[in-house]
C-alpha angles and dihedrals in degrees: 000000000000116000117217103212102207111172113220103193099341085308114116127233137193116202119189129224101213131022107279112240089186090075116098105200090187119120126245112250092246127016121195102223097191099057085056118104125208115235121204118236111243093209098045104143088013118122116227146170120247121179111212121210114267092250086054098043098060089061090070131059099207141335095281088062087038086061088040101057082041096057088043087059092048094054091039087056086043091058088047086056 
C-alpha cells in the first residue's frame, strides 16, 4: 500500500491510496476515560478536501448534504456526552 504525505498548515498528513484492511475499528472491552487526554484539532475552522470511497460517496448528493449528515452525527455524539 503506498502512502501519498501532503502537509495542511505544517501539519503532516498521510493519505492512503487504497482503504486500509489492517485497521481494526473494533472497541476495546473497557475504556478508562480519565487517563485519556484531549487533543486539539490543528484545522479546526480550516476548510479541507476530503475524498470519500466510492460505496460512501453514493449515499450523498452533493457536499451541503455531505456537512449536514455530519453535523447531525455531532450533535447526535454531544447528546451522548
Amino acid at each position: 500500500m503506498k502512502n501519498e504525505v501532503k502537509y495542511i498548515d505544517k501539519h503532516k498528513i498521510n493519505v492512503l491510496d487504497e482503504p486500509c484492511e489492517d485497521i481494526n475499528d473494533d472497541l476495546p472491552e473497557e475504556i478508562d476515560f480519565p487517563k485519556l487526554r484531549r487533543i486539539d484539532n490543528p484545522l479546526r475552522n480550516k476548510s479541507l478536501t476530503i475524498t470519500l470511497e466510492p460505496e460512501i460517496a453514493k449515499h450523498f448528493r452533493n457536499s451541503k448534504q455531505f456537512n449536514q449528515f455530519l453535523r447531525l452525527q455531532i450533535k447526535s455524539l454531544e447528546k451522548i456526552k
